[in-house]
NUSE-403575 format. One record per atom (N, C-alpha, C, CB): chain; residue in one letter; x, y, z; atom name. Coordinates in Angstrom, 2 decimals, padded with zeros to 5 digits. Glycine has a CB too. Example, Ala and Ser with C-alpha at 12.3 -4.5 7.8 and 13.67 -1.06 7.14 Angstrom:
{'A','A',{013.19,-005.69,007.80},'N'};
{'A','A',{012.30,-004.50,007.80},'CA'};
{'A','A',{013.20,-003.30,007.80},'C'};
{'A','A',{011.31,-004.47,009.05},'CB'};
{'A','S',{012.85,-002.25,007.08},'N'};
{'A','S',{013.67,-001.06,007.14},'CA'};
{'A','S',{012.90,000.03,007.87},'C'};
{'A','S',{014.08,-000.60,005.72},'CB'};
//
This chain:
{'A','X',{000.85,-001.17,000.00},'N'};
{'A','X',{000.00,000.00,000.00},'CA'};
{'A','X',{000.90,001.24,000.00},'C'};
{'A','X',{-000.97,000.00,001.23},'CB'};
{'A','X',{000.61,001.80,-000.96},'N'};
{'A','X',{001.47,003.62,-000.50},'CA'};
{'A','X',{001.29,004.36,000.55},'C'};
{'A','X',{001.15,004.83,-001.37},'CB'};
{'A','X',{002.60,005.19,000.58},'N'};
{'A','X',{002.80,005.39,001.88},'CA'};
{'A','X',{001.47,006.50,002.19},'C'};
{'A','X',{004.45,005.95,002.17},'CB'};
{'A','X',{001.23,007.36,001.17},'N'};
{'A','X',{000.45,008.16,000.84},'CA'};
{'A','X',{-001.40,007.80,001.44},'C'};
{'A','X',{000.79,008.17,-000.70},'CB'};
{'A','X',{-001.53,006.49,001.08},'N'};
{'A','X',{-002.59,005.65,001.40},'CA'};
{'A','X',{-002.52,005.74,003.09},'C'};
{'A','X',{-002.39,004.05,000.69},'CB'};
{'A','X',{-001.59,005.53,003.22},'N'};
{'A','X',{-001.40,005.07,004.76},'CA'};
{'A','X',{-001.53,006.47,005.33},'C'};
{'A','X',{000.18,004.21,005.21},'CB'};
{'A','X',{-000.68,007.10,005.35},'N'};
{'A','X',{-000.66,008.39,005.61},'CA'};
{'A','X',{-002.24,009.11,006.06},'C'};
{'A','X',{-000.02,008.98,004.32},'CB'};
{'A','X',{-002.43,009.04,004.86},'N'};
{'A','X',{-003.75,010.28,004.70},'CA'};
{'A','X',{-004.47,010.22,005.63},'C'};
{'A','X',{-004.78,010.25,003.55},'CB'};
{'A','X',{-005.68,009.25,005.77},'N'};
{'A','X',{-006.51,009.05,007.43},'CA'};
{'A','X',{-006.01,010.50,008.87},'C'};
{'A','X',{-005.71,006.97,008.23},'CB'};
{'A','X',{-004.39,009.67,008.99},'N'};
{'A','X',{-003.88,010.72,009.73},'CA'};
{'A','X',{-003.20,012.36,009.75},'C'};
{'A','X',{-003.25,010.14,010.07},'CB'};
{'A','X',{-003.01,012.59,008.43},'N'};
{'A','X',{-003.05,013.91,007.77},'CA'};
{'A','X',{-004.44,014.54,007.99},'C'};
{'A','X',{-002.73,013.78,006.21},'CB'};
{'A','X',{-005.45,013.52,007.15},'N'};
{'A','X',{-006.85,014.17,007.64},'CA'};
{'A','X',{-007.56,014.91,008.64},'C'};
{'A','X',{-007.42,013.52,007.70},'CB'};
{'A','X',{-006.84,013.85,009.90},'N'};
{'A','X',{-007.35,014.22,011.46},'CA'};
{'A','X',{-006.77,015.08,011.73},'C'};
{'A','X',{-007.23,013.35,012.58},'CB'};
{'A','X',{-005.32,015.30,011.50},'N'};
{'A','X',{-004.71,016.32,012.23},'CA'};
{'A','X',{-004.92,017.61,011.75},'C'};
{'A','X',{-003.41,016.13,012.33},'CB'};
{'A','X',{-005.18,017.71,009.91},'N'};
{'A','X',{-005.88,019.25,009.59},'CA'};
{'A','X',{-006.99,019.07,010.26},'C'};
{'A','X',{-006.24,019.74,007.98},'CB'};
{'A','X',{-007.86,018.23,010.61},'N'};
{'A','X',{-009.21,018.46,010.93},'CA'};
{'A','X',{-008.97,019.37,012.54},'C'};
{'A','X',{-010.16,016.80,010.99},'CB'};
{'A','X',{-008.04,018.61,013.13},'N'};
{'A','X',{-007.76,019.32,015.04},'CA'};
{'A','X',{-006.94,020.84,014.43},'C'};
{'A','X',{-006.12,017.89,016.55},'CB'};
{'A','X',{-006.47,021.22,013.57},'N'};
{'A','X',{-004.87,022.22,013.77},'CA'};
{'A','X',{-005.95,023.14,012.53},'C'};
{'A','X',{-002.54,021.24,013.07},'CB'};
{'A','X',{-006.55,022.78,011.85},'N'};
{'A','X',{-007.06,024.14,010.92},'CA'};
{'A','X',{-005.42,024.05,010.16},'C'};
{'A','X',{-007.59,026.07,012.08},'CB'};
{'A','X',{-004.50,023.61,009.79},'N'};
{'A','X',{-003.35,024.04,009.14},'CA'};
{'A','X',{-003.17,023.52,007.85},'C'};
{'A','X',{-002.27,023.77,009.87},'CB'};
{'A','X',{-002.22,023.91,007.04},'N'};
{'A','X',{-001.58,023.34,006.17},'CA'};
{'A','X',{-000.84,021.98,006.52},'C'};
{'A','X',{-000.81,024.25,005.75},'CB'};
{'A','X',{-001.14,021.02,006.22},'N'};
{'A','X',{-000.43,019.73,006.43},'CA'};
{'A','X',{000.57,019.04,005.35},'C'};
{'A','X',{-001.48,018.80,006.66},'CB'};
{'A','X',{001.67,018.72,005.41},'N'};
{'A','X',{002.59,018.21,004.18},'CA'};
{'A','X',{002.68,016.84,004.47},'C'};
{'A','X',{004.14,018.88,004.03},'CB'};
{'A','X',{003.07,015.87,003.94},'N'};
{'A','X',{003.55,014.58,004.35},'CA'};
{'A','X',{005.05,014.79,002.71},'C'};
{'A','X',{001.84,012.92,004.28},'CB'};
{'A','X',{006.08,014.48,003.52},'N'};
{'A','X',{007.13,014.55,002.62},'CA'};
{'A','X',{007.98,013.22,003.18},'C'};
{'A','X',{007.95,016.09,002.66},'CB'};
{'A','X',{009.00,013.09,002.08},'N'};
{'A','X',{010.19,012.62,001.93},'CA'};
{'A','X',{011.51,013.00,001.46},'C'};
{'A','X',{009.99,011.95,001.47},'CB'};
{'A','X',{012.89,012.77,002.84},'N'};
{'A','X',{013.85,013.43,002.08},'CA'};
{'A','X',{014.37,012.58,000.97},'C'};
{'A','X',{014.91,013.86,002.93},'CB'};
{'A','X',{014.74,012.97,-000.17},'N'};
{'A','X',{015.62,013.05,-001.40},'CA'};
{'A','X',{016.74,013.92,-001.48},'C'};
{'A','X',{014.89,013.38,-002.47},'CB'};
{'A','X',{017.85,013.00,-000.83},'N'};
{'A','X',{019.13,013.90,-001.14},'CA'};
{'A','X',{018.96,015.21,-000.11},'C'};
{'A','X',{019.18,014.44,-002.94},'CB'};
{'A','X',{019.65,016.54,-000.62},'N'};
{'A','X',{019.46,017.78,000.62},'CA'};
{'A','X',{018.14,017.88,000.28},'C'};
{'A','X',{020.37,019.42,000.56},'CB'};
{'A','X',{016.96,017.70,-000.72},'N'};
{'A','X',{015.92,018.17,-000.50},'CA'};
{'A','X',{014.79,017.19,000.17},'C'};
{'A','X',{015.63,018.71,-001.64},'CB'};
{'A','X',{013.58,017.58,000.44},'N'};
{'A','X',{012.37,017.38,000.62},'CA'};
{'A','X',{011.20,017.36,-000.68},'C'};
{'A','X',{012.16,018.33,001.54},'CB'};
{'A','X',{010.72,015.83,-000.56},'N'};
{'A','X',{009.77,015.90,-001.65},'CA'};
{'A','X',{008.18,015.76,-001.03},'C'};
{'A','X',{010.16,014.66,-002.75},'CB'};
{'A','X',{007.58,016.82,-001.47},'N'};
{'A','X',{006.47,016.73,-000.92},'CA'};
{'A','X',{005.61,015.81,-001.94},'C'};
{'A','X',{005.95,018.11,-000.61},'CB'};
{'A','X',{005.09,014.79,-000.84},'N'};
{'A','X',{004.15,013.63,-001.57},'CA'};
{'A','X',{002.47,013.81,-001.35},'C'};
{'A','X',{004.60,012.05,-000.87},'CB'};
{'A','X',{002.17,014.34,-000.36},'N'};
{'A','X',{000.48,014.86,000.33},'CA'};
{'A','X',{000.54,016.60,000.65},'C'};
{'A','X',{000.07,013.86,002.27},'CB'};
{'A','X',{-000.42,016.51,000.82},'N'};
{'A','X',{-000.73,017.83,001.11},'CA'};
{'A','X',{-001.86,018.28,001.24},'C'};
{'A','X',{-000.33,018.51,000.42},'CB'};
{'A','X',{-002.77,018.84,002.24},'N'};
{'A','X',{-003.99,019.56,002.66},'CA'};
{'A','X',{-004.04,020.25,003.24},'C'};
{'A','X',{-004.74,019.20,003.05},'CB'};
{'A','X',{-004.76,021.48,002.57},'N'};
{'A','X',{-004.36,022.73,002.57},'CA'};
{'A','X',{-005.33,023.16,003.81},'C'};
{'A','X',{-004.51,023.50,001.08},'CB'};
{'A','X',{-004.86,024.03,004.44},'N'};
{'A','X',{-005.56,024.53,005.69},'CA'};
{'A','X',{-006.71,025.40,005.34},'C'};
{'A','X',{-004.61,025.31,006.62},'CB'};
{'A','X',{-007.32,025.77,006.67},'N'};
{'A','X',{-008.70,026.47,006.28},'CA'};
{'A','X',{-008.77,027.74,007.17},'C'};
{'A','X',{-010.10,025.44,006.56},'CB'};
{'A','X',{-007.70,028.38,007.66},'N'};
{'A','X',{-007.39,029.56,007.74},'CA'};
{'A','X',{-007.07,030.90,007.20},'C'};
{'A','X',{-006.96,029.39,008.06},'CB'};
{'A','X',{-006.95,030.54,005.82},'N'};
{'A','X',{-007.06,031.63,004.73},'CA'};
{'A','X',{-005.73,031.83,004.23},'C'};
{'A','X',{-007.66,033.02,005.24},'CB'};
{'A','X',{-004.56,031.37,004.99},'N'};
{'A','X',{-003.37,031.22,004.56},'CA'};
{'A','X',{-003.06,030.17,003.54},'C'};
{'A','X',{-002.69,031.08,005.56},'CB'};
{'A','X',{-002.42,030.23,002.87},'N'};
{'A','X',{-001.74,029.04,001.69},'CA'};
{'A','X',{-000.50,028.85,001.07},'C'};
{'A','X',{-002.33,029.08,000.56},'CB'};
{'A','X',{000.00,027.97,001.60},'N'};
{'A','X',{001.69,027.71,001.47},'CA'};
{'A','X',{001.73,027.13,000.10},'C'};
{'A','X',{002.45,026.53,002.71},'CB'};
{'A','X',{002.68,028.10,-000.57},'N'};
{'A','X',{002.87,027.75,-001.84},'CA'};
{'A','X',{003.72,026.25,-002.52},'C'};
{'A','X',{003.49,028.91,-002.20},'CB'};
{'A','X',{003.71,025.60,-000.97},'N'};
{'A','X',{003.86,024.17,-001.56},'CA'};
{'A','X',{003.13,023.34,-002.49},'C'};
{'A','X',{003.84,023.48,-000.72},'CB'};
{'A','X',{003.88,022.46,-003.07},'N'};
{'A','X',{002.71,021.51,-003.92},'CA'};
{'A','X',{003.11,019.92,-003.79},'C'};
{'A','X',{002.69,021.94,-005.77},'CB'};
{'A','X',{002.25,018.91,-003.89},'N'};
{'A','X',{002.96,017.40,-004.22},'CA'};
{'A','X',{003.94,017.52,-005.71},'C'};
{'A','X',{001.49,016.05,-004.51},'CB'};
{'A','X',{004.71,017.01,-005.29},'N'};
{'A','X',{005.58,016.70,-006.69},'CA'};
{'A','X',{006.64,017.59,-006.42},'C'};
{'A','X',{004.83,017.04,-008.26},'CB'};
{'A','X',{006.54,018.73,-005.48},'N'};
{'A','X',{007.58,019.87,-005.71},'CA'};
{'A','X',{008.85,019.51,-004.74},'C'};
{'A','X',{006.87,021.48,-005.32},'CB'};
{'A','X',{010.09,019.95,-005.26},'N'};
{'A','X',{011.23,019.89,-004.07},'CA'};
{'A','X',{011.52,020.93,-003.70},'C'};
{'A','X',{012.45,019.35,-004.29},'CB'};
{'A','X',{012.02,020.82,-002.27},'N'};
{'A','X',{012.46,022.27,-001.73},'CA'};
{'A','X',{013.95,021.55,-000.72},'C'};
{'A','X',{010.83,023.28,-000.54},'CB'};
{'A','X',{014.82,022.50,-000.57},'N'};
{'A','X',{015.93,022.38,000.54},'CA'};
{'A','X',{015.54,022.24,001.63},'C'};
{'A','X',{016.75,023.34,000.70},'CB'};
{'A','X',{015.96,021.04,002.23},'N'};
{'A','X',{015.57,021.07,003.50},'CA'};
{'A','X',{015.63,021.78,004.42},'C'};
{'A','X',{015.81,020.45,003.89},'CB'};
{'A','X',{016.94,022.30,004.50},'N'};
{'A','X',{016.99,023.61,005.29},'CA'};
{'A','X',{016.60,025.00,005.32},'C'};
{'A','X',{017.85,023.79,005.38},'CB'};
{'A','X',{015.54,024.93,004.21},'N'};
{'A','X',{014.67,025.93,003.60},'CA'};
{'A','X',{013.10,025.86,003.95},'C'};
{'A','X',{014.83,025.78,002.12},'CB'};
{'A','X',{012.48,024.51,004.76},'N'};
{'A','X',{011.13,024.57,004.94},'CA'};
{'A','X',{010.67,023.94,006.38},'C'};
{'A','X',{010.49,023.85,003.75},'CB'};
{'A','X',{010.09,023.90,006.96},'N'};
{'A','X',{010.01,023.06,008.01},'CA'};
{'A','X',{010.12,021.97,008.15},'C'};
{'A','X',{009.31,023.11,008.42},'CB'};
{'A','X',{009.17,021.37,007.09},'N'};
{'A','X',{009.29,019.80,007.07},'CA'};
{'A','X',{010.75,019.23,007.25},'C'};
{'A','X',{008.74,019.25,005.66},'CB'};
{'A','X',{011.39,020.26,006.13},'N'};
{'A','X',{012.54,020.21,006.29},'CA'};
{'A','X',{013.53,019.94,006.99},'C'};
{'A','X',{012.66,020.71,006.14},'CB'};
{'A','X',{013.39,020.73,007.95},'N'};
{'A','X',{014.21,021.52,009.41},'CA'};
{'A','X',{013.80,020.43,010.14},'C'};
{'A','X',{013.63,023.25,010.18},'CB'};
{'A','X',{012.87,019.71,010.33},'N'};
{'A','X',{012.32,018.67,011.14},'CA'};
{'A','X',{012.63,017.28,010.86},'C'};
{'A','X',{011.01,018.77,011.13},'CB'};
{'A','X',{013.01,016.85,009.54},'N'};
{'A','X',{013.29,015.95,009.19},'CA'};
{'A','X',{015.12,016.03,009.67},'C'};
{'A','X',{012.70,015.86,007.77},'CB'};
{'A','X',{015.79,017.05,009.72},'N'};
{'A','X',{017.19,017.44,009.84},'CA'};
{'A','X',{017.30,016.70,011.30},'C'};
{'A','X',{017.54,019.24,009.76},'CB'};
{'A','X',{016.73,017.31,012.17},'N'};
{'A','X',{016.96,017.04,013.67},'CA'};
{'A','X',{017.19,015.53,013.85},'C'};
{'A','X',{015.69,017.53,014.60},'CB'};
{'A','X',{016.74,014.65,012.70},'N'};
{'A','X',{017.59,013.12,012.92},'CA'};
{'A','X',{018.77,013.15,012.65},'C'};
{'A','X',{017.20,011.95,012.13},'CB'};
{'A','X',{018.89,013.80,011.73},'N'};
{'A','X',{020.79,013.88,011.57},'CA'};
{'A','X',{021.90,014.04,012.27},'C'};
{'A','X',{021.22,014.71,010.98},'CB'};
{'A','X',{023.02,013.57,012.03},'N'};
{'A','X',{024.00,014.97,013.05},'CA'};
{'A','X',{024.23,016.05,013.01},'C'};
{'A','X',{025.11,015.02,013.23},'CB'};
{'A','X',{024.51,017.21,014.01},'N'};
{'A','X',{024.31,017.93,013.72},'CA'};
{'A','X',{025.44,018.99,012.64},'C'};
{'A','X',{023.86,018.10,014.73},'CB'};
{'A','X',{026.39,017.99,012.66},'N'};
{'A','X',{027.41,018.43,011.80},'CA'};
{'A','X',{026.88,018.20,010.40},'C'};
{'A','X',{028.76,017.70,012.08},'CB'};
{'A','X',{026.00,017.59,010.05},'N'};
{'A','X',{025.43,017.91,008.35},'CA'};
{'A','X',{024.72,019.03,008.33},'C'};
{'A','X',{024.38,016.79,007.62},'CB'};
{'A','X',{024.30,019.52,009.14},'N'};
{'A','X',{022.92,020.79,009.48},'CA'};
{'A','X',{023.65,021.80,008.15},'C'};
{'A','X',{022.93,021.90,011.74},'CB'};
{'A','X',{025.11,022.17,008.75},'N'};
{'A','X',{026.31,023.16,007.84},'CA'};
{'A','X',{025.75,022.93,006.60},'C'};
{'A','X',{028.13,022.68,007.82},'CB'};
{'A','X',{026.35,021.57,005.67},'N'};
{'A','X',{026.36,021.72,004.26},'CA'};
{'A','X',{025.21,021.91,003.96},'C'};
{'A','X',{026.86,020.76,003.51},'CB'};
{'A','X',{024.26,021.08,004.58},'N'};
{'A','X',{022.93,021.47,004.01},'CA'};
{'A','X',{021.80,022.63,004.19},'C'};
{'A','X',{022.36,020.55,004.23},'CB'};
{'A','X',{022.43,023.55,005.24},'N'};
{'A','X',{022.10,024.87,005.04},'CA'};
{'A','X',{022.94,025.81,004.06},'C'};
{'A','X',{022.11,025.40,006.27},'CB'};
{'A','X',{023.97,025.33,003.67},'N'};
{'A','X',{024.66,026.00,002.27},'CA'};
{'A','X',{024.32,025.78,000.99},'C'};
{'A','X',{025.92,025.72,002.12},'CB'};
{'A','X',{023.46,024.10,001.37},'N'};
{'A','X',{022.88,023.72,-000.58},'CA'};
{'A','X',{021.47,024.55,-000.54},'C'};
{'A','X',{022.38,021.45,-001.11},'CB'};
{'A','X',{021.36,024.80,000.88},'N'};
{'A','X',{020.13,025.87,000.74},'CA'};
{'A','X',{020.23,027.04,000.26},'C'};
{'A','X',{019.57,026.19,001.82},'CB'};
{'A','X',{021.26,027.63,000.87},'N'};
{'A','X',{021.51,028.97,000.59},'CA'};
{'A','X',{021.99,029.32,-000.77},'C'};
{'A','X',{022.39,029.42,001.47},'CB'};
{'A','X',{022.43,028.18,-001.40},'N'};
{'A','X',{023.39,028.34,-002.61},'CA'};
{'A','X',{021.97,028.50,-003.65},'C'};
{'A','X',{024.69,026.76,-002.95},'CB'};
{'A','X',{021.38,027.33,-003.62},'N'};
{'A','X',{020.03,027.30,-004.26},'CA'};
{'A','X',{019.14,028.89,-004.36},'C'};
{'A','X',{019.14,026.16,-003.31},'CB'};
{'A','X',{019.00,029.56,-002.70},'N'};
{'A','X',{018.22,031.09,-002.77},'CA'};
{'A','X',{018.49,031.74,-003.71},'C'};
{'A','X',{018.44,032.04,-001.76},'CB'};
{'A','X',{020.57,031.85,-003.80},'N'};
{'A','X',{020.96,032.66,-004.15},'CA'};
{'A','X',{020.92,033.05,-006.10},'C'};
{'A','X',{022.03,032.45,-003.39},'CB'};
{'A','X',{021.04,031.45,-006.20},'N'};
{'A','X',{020.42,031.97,-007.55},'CA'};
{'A','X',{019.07,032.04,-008.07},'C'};
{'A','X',{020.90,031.34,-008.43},'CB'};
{'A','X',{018.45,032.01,-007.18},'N'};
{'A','X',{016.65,032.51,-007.16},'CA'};
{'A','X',{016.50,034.45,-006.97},'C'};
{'A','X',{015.68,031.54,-005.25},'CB'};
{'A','X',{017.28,034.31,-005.94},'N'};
{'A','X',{017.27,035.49,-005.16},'CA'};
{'A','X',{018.61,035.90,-004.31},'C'};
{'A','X',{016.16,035.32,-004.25},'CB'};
{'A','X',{019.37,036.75,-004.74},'N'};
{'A','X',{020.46,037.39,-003.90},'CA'};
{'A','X',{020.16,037.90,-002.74},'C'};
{'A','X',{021.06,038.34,-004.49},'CB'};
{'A','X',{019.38,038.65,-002.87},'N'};
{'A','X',{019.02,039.10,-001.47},'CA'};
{'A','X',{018.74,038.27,-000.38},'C'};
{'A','X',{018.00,039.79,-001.52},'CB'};
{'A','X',{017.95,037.20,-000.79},'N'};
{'A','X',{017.74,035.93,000.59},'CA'};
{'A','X',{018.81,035.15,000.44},'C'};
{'A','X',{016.30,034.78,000.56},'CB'};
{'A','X',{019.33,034.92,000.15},'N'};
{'A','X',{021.01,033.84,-000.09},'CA'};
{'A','X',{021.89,035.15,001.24},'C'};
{'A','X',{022.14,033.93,-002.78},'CB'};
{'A','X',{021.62,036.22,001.14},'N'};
{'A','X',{022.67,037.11,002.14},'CA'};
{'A','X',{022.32,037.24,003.40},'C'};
{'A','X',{022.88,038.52,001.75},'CB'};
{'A','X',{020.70,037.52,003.49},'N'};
{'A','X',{020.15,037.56,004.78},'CA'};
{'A','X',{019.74,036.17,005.34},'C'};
{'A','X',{019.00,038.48,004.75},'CB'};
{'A','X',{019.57,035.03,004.88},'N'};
{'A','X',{019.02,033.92,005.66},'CA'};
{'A','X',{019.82,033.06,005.97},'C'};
{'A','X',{018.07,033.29,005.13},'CB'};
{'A','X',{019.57,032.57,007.89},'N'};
{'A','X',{020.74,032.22,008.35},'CA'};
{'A','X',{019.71,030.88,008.93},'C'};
{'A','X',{021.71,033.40,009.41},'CB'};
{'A','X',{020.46,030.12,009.59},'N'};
{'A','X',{020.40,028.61,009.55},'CA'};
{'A','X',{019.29,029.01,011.05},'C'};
{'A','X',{022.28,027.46,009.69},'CB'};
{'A','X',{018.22,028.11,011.76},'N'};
{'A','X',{017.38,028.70,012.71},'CA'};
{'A','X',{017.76,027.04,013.52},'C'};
{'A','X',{015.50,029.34,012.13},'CB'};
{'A','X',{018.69,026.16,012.94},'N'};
{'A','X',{018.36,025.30,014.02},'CA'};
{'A','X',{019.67,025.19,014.83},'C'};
{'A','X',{017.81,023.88,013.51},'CB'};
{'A','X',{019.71,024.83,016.12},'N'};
{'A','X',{020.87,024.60,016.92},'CA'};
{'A','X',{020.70,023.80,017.15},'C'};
{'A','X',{021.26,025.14,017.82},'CB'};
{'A','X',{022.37,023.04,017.65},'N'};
{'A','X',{022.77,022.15,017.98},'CA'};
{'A','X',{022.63,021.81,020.02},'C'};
{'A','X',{024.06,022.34,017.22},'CB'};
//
């Protein structure tokens, strides 16, 4: 059964208690692949999507999936983040700094 299958039930409940945006992802490499997703009912909307990748050290799911690691990978992979902003955006590649500690 996919994991997705399995998943959902409990994605369901928990937007149903939190009103939020809910992701269910997987890491791939430094990124995060988002596989589910239900969108909250607070009027906010995270421009995530299924199918899309993002740096892990760039999203929560992200940042949350990191905290299994050591914390000595946190480094490179807040740099494949930053490296990634920077050719999106210079300005966030200069100002955005890593939010998790060791």
């Amino acid at each position: 059964m996919p994991l997705t299958a399995v998943a959902r039930p409990h994605l369901e409940s928990l937007a149903e208690q939190t009103l939020d945006t809910i992701h269910l992802g997987v890491r791939d490499g430094d990124d995060v692949l988002y596989i589910d997703k239900i969108p909250g009912t607070r009027g906010l909307e995270m421009r995530s999507r299924v199918g899309h990748r993002m740096p892990l050290a760039s999203t929560g799911i992200g940042k949350a999936m990191m905290l299994d690691l050591k914390p000595e990978l946190w480094q490179s992979l807040f740099d494949a983040s930053r490296s990634r902003a920077s050719r999106s955006s210079p300005t966030i590649a200069r100002t955005h700094r890593p939010s998790c500690s060791a």
